[in-house]
N, C-alpha and C positions, 0 to 999 in steps of 0.2 A: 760825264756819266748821265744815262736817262732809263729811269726808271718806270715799270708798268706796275700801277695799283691796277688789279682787278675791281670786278662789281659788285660783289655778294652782298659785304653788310650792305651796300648802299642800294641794292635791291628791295632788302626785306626788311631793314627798318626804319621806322619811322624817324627813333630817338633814341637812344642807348647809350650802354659803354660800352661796346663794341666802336659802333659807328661815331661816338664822339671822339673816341681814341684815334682813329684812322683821319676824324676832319679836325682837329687839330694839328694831329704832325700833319698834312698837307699843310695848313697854314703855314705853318712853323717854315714848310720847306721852301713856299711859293714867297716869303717874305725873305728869305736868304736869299732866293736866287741863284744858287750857290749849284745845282744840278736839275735838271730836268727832268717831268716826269709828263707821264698820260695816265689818264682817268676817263677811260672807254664806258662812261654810263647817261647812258641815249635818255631813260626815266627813270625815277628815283622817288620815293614818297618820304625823303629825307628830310627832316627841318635843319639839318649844320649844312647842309650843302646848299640851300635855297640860295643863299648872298654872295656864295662863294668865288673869286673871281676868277678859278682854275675850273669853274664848272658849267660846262656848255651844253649841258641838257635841258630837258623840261621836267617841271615837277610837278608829282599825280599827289592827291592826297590819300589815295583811293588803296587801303590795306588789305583787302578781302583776296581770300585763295586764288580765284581767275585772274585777278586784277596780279596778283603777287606774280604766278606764274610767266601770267605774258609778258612783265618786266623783265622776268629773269632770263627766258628765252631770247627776249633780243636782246638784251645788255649782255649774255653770253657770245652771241653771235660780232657785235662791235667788239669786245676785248679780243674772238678769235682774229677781225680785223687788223683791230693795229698793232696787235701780237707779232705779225708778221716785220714788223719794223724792226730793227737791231735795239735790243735793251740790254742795261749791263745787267738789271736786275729784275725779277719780276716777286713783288709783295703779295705775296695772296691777302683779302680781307676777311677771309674766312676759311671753312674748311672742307668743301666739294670737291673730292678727291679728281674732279673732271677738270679742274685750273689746270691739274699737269699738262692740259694740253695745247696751255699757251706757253707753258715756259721758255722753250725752244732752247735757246743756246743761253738764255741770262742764267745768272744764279737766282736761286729760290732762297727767298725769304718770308718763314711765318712766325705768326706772334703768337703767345698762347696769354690769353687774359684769365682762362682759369683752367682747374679744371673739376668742376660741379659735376656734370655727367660720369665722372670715371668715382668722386666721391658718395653722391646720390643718385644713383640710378634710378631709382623709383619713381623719381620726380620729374623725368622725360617720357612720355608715351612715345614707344618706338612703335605699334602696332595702327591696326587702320593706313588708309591712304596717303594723307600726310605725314605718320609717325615714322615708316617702313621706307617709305622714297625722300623724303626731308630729313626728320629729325634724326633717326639711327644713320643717314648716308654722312651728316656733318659729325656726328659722335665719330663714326670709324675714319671718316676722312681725315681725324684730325691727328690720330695716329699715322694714318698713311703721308702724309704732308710732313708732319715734324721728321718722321727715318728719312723721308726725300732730302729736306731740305739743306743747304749749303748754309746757313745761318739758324737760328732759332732765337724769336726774343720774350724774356717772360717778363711779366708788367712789377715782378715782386720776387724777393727769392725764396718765398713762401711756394708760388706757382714753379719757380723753378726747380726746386725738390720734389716737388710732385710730379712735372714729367720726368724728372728722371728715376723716381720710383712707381710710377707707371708705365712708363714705354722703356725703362734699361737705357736710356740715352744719357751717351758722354756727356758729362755735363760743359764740360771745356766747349761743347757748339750751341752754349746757351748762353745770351748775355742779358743780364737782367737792366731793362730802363723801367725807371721808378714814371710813372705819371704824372701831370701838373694840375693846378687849377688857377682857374677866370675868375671865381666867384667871390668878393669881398665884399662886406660892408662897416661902415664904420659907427651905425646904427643907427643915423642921422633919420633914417627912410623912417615912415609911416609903418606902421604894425599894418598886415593885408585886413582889407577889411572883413566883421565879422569874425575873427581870429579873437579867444578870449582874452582878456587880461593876461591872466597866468598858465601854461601851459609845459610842456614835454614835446620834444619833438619827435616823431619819427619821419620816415623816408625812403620812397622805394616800392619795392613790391613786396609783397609778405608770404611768395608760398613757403610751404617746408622747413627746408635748409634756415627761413629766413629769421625760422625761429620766435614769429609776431605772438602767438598766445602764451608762450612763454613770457615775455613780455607785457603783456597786459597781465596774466593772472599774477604778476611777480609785483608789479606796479599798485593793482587794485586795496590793498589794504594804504598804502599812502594816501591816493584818492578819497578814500572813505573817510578818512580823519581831517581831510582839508575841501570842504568843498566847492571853495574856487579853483581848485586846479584839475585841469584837465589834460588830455594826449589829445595832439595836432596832429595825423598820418597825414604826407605829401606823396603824392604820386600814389600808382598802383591798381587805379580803379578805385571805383564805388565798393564799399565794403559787398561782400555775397552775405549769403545765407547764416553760413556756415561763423562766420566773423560775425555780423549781429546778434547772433547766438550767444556766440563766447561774451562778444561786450555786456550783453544780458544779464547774462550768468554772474558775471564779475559785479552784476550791479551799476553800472554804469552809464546806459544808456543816457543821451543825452552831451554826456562828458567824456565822450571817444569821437572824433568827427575825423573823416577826411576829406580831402581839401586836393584838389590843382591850381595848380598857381602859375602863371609866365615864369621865365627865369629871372626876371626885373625882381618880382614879388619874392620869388625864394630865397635872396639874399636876406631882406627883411624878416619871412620866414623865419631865417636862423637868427638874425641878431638880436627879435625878441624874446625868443626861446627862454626858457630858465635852464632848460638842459637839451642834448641832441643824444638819444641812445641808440645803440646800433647790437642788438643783442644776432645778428646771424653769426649762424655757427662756420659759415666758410666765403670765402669772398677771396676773388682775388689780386685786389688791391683795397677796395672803397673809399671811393672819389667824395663822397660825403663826410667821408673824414676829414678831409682837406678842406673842403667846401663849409661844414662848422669851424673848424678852426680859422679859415680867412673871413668869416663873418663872427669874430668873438662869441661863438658859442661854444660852452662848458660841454666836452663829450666824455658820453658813457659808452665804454665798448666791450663787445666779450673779450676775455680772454682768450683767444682762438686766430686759428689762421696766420693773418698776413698782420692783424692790427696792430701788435706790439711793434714791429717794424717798420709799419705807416707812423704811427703813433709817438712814439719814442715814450718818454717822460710826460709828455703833455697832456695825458688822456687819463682817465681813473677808468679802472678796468676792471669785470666783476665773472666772478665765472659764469657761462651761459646756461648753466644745468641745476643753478642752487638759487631758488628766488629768494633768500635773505640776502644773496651781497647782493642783488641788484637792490632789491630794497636797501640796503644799508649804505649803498651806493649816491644813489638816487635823494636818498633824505639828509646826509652829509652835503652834495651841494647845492641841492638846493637850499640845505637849512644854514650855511654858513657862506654868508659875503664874501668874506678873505679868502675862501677855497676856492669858489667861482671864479673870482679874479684873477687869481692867480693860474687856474687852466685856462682864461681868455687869453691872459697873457704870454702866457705857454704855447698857446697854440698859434698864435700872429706868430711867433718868431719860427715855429716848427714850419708852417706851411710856404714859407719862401726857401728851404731848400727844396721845395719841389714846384716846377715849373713845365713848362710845355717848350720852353726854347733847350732845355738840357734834355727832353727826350729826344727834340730831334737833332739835337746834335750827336748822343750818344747813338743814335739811329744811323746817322749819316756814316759815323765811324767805324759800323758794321757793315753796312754797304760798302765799302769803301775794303776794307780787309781781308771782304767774301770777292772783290774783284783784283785783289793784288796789288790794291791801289793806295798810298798814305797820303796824298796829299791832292788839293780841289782837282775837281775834273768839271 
C-alpha cells in the first residue's frame, strides 16, 4: 500500500495540532515500515518535520504572507507531481478543496480535528485578502472534502457528532482515533527558570472560544487572598492590550505572566504546577490534557466538549460559565494534598490509554478497509 500525505498544514505552520497530528502519525508510520507513503513538501517553516527522516525538504523559518504563499504555490505544484504515481490512498492535511486535484484514482482520506469555525464563526475573519481566498476557502473546503471522501477520521467522538450534525454525514464513514502524547515528567527536572514558587497553569492560545478572562476574572479572588500564588500562560504570545487590561482590572498585574518555553521546559512546566486549568469552551481533543496528566499535573477542565471523554474520572471538572465552581474547583486542590494526589495519580494511569502508536494503527486500519484490504500490504 502507498500512500500520498499532501502539503498544506506543513506549508502554513509553524507548530500546532494540526501539524503535530499529521508528524506524529508519519512517525508512527515511518517506524512500522509496514506501508509506504510520500510527503511532496519542497519547504516548510515546520519545527516536527525539521529532524524528520521521511523529510527531504528545506526548512524556511520565515512565516509572513509572501513567504507563506510562495511555499504553498510550489509545494502544491510537487504534490501535483508525484500525485501522478499510483497511490492506494491520498490523506489530505488540511482542507483546500483544490487537493481534489491530486487524488486521482486513490481513495480520499480526511481528518477533521475540530470543528471551531462551524461552532464560532465570529472568531475567523473570512473578509479582506487573506480571509475571502485562505480562511473561508479552508472553512467550506472542509465540508467539500469530508462529502468527497472515501474515509472520514475524527480525533474524538465529540468531533464526530459534530460533523455529523453539521454536514448530515453517515456517521458509519467516520471513525473516530483518539490522539497520544510524548510529554512526561516525573518531576525530577528543575522548575523553568524565573517561574514562581507557586503557580496555576495555563496553556495555548486564549482567543474567544478559549474562554482566558473567564478564567482569570473567576481565579482573581483566590489570588487576592494568597499572595504567593500566581497564573503561568504557556504559549500564545505576549499578552495584547486587551489582556493587560483584564489582568489590571483583576488586580493582578505582576502575578499573571506569560512565558515560552522549548518542549524540554514544558514538561517541567507542568510537573511544577499546583494545577493545570483548561477553562475553553470547545476543543477538539486537547492534547494538554494528556500532556498534564503524563507530567503529574492536577487538571481543572470545563465541563464542555470533548474533555469528559479525554478525561475520564481523572480530571475535576467545573462549569465554564459559573466562576464559583471554578473557584471552588481551583481552591479544593490546591488546598488539599490527598486530592492532588490522587488526580496525579489518576491521571498517569489515564494517559497510557492514549498513545500515538494506537492512532496509527487505528489509521492504518482505515486505509486498509477504504482499499478492500485486511491484511499488511
Amino acid at each position: 500500500m502507498r500512500v500520498l500525505f499532501d502539503h498544506q498544514t506543513f506549508s502554513h505552520q509553524r507548530f500546532g495540532g494540526n501539524s503535530r497530528y499529521f508528524a506524529e502519525l508519519l512517525n508512527e508510520l515511518y517506524r512500522a515500515g509496514e506501508i509506504e507513503f510520500d510527503l511532496p513538501v519542497v519547504q516548510s517553516p515546520n519545527e516536527y518535520l525539521a529532524h524528520a527522516p521521511y523529510f527531504h525538504g528545506r526548512t524556511s523559518p520565515r512565516i509572513d504572507i509572501p513567504a507563506f504563499l510562495a511555499r504553498y504555490v510550489r509545494n502544491t505544484l510537487q504534490t501535483q507531481v508525484v500525485a501522478r504515481r499510483p497511490h492506494d490512498i491520498f490523506h489530505a492535511t488540511f482542507y483546500d478543496p483544490s487537493a481534489l486535484l491530486a487524488v486521482r484514482d486513490a481513495k480520499l482520506v480526511v481528518t477533521v480535528l475540530d470543528m471551531i469555525p462551524e461552532h464560532f464563526p465570529d472568531a475567523f475573519t473570512t473578509t479582506g485578502l487573506y480571509g475571502r481566498f485562505i480562511t473561508k476557502r479552508w472553512i467550506e473546503g472542509k465540508r467539500t472534502l469530508c462529502e468527497r471522501a472515501d474515509a472520514i477520521l475524527a480525533i474524538s467522538e465529540n468531533t464526530k457528532r459534530d460533523v455529523v450534525a453539521f454536514y448530515g454525514i453517515d456517521p458509519a464513514r467516520i471513525t473516530v482515533t483518539h490522539l497520544g502524547n510524548r510529554l512526561v515528567s516525573d518531576g525530577s527536572d528543575a522548575r523553568p527558570q524565573g517561574f514562581p514558587d507557586r503557580y496555576i497553569l495555563y496553556v495555548g492560545t486564549r482567543n474567544t472560544y478559549k474562554n482566558f478572562p473567564f478564567f482569570i476574572e473567576s481565579a482573581a479572588p483566590l489570588l487576592a487572598k494568597d499572595p504567593a500564588l500566581h497564573v503561568v500562560c504557556i504559549g500564545g504570545g505576549a499578552f495584547d492590550a486587551n489582556e493587560q487590561a483584564l489582568v489590571e482590572r483583576a488586580g493582578l498585574a505582576g502575578r499573571v505572566v506569560q512565558r515560552s518555553v522549548p518542549d524540554r521546559e514544558l514538561a517541567a512546566s507542568y510537573a511544577h504546577a499546583l494545577a493545570f486549568v483548561f477553562p475553553s469552551l470547545y476543543e477538539g481533543f486537547g492534547i494538554p490534557i494528556l500532556e498534564a496528566f503524563g507530567c503529574g499535573c492536577p487538571a481543572l477542565l470545563a465541563n464542555a466538549s470533548c474533555f469528559p471523554e479525554i478525561a475520564g474520572d481523572a480530571a475535576r471538572f467545573f462549569d465554564p460559565h459559573d466562576p464559583a465552581s471554578l473557584r471552588e474547583a481551583l481552591s479544593d486542590v490546591i488546598g488539599d494534598p490527598a486530592l492532588a494526589s490522587e488526580l496525579r495519580d489518576k491521571g498517569r494511569a489515564r494517559v497510557r490509554e492514549f498513545t500515538w502508536e494506537a492512532t496509527a494503527r487505528q489509521t492504518l486500519a482505515v486505509y486498509r478497509e477504504a482499499c478492500g484490504k485486511t491484511s499488511s500490504a
